[in-house]
N, C-alpha and C positions, 0 to 999 in steps of 0.2 A: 772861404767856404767851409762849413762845420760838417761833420757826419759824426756825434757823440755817441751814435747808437747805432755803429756799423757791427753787423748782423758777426756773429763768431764762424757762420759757415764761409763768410768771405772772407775773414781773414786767413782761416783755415787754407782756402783755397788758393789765394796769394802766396801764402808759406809755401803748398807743394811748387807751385807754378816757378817758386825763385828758384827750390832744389832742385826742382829737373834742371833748370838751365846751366846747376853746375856752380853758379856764383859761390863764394864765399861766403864761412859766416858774418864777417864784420856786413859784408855788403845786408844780408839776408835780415839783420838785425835793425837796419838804418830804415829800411823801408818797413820792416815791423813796428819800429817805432811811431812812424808817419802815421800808421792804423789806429795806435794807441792814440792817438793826439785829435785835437777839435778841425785842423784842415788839412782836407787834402790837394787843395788849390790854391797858388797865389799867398805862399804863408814863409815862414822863417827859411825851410831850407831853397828854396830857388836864389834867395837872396845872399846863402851862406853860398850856393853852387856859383854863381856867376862874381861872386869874390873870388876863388879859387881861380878864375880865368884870368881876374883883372891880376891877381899875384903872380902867376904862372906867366902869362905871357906880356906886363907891363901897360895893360892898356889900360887907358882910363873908365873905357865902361864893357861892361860886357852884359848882352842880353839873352838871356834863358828862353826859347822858341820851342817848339814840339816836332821840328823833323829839320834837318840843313837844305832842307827845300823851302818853309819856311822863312831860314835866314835871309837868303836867297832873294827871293823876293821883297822880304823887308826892304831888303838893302837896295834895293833896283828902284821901288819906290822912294828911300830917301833920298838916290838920286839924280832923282826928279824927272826918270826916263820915261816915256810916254808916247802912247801911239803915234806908230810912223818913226821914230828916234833909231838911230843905228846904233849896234852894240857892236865891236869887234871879238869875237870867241873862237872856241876850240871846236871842231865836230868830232876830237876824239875825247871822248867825257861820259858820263854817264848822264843820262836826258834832263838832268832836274835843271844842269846851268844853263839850258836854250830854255826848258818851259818856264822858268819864273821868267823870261824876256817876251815871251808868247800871253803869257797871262795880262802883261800890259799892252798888248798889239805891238811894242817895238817888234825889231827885225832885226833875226841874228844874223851878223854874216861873218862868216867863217871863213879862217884860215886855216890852212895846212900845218903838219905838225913836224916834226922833227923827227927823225926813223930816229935817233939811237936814243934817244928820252921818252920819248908820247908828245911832247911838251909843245905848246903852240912856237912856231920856226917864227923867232926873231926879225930876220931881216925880213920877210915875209911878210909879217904886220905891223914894220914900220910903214913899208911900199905902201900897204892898204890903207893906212890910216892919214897918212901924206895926203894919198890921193885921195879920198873919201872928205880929206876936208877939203882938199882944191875943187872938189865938183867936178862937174862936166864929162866927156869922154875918159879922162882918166877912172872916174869914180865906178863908170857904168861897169866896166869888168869886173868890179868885186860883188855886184849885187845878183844877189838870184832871180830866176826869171822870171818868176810871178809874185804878186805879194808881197813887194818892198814897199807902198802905201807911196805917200807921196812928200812926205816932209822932209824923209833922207837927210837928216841933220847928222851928224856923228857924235853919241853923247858921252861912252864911256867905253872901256875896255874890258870884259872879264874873264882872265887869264885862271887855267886850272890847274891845280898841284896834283899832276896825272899819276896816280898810285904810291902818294905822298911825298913826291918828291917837286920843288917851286921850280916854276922855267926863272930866269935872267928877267927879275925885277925890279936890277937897279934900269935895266933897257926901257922897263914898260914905264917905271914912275920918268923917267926922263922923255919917254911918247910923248905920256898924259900930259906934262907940264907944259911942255913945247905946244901942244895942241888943246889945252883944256879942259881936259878930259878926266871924267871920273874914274877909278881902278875899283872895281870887286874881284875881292881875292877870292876864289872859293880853295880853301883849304877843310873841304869835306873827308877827304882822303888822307892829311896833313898833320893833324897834331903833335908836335912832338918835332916837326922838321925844323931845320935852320938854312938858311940861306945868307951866308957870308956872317954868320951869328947873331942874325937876327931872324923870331923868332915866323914860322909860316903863319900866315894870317894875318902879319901885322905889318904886312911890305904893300900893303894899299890905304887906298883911304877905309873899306870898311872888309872885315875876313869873317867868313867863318866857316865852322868847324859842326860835323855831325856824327853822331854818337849810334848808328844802326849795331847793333850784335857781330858785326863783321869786323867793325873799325876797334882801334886802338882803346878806346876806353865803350861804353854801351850806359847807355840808360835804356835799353828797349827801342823805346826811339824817345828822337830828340835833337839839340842844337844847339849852336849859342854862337850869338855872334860879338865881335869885336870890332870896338870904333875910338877916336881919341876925340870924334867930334860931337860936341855937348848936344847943339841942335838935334843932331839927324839920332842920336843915342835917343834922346827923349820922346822924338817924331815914333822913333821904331817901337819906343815900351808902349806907348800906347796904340798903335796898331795892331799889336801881336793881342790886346785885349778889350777889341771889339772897337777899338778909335778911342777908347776912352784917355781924353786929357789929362792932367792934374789938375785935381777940382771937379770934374764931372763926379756926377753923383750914378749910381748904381744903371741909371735909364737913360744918364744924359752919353752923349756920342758927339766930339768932340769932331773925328774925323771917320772916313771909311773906313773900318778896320777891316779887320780876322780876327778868328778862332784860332790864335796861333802860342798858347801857352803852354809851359811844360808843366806836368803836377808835379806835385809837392815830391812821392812817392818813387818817380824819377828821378827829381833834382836831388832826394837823398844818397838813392843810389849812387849818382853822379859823384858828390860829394868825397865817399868813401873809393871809388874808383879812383879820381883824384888824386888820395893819400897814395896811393899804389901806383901812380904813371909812370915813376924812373924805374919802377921792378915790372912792368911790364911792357914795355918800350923796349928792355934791355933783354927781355926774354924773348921778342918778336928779332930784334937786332941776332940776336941769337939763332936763329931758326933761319932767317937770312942766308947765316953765315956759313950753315952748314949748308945749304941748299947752292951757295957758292961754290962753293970748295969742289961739293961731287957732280956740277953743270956744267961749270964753266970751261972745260975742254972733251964736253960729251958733243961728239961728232951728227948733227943736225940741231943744234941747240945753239940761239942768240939770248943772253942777256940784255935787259935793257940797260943805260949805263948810267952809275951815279956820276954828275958834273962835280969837277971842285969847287964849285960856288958852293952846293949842297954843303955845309959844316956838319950838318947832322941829317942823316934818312930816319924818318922813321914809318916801319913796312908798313902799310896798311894790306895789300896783295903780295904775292910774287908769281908775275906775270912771266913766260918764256915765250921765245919767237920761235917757231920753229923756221928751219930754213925752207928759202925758195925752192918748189918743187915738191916737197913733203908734204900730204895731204894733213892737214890740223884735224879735218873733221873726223878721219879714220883712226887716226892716234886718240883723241879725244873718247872716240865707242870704244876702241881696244880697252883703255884704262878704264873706262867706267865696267868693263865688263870684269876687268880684275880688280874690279872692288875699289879703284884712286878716282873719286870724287872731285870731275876736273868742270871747267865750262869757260868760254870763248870771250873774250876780253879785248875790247868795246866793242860792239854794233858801231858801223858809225851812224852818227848821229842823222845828218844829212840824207841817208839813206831808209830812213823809217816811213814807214808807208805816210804817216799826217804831214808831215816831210815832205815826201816828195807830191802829195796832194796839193800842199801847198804853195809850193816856192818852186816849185818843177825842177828837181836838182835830176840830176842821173847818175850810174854809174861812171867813175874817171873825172868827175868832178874835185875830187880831193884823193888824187890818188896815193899818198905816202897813209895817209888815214885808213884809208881802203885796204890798201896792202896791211898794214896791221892789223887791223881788223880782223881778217882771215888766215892771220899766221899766228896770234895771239893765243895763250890759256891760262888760263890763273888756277896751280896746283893747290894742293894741299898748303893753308896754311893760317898759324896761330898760337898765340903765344904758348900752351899750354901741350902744342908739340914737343916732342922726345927728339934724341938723335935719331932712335934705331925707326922711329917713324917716318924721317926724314930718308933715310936710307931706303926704306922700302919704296917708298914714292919715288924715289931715282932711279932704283932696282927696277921697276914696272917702268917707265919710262924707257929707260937703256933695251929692257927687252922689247917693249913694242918697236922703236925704230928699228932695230936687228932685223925682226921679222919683217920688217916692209920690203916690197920687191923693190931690188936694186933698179934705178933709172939705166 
């Protein structure tokens, strides 16, 4: 798609829009260039960005998308899941990895998570998924009370790498296999993680990875997913634009698609973000580390824990628990009233009003999820933090608990 006579007040406009956000010049320069150029759709750099993935992370194909909800979705269509189909997931997650299973009518059913990870509990959904493919009385305990349609097949698993860190995927690929089952990794949180040294996103059959202003690298928004498999690769590049096949001509529509591509001007960005991931991985690793040091024996403060499977973390948040008893919600007003910019880390999921509209879940349904939920906060955090930033944030911390009335 050509724009050779995009107006100078827009480009103008674009220029400020990158320097408020702070980026770099290399970055600032990459998506400038994209202005100068005949497209800004569907052209050289999306093609150059989703190389970068296939080199970074070893996989054979990787697909450029416009949000990791997007990918998401792709991937749940590649895997052939379909109204009435069970998915086994996480309800502590951020909503995108139940709505792309909602978008197909499948039915998520959740399992409980792990207190000291986030991370969906292992033996937990082995039980579920055992039972779920045996049918019958066993299967009925794991389905929600309304709204599980009537096909109830078990199609796939999708496991969440809860604040960049992978649950025990050599467990889950050994489920799936035992039982047939497809794996979507969402490593939307993830990039940059390892799991026994291989890399996050690529411990399923399809991963991906998204790029919001928060996460580890940013194109604005954006996505990209990862697969080794040739079909479902090809099925996905042409969904994300508009169903179109190879061979279809500009009107022909091959299959049901989406609107699901990244522009040019993002994938640039991407690109140059890219070249910068081990220097900013290592700067987020960084800020971690301090924020370890002066938490991890602050009296009402739980770390979540990295596993030694994890080989590599890499932060996307830093989430703290506070202890049982300690109101989250009032520590939570305290800091934002001294200026530390905090907010409550995950809802669960299960418990969202279309939620419980539709599946009739309740409170104590998934209570370790639950209890997170409300003891959760995700402070201050980003690559481009200071120590002495780090310290102030712990300093307002230490003083809000002080002040809380003793139990």
């Amino acid at each position: 798609m050509s724009y050779p006579d995009l107006a100078d007040s827009d480009r103008q406009g674009m220029q400020t829009a990158l320097r408020q956000a702070g980026l770099p010049d290399d970055d600032l320069r990459s998506v400038l260039k994209v202005l100068d150029g005949p497209n800004l759709s569907m052209g050289p750099q999306i093609a150059a960005f989703e190389k970068t993935f296939c080199e970074y992370t070893g996989a054979k194909h990787a697909i450029g998308v416009n949000s990791g909800t997007a990918g998401l979705h792709l991937c749940v269509r590649a895997a052939g899941i379909q109204a009435g189909d069970l998915v086994l997931t996480t309800p502590f997650s951020f909503v995108a990895s139940t709505n792309v299973l909602l978008f197909e009518n499948a039915v998520p059913v959740f399992v409980d998570v792990d207190e000291r990870t986030g991370n969906i509990n292992i033996p937990r959904l082995v039980e579920a998924a055992r039972d779920l493919a045996a049918g019958g009385k066993k299967a009925e305990k794991w389905l929600p009370r309304t709204g599980a349609g009537t096909t109830r097949r078990l199609k796939a698993l999708l496991p969440v790498d809860v604040f960049g860190q992978p649950p025990d995927m050599d467990a889950i690929r050994l489920l799936a296999g035992e039982l047939g089952l497809a794996v979507i990794e969402d490593s939307c949180e993830a990039l940059g993680s390892e799991y026994k040294g291989r890399a996050a996103g690529r411990l399923g059959d399809y991963g991906v990875y998204a790029f919001y202003p928060n996460k580890q690298i940013t194109t604005g928004e954006g996505g990209v997913i990862v697969t080794d498999d040739d079909k479902a690769a090809n099925f996905m590049r042409a969904l994300r634009n508009q169903g179109r096949a190879p061979g279809d001509t500009w009107l022909q529509h091959t299959f049901l698609g989406y609107n699901y591509r990244l522009d040019e001007m993002s994938a640039a960005l991407g690109v140059t973000q890219m070249q910068r991931i081990e220097e900013l991985l290592a700067k987020r690793e960084q800020v971690a580390k301090w924020y370890d040091e002066r938490l991890a024996e602050l009296p009402g403060i739980e770390l979540y824990a990295v596993e030694p499977s994890t080989s590599r973390m890499s932060w996307f948040v830093y989430v703290v628990k506070f202890s049982k008893g300690i109101d989250r919600d009032a520590v939570a007003q305290a800091l934002d009233s001294a200026g530390i910019p905090v907010r409550p880390y995950f809802a669960p999921i299960h418990l969202q009003p279309y939620m419980v509209e539709r599946f009739g879940y309740r409170p104590g349904d998934f209570p370790v999820t639950e209890d997170l939920g409300k003891r959760g906060l995700a402070i201050p955090f980003s690559s481009v933090m200071t120590e002495k930033m780090v310290e102030q944030v712990c300093q307002a911390i230490r003083a809000v608990l002080q002040a809380l009335p003793k139990p």
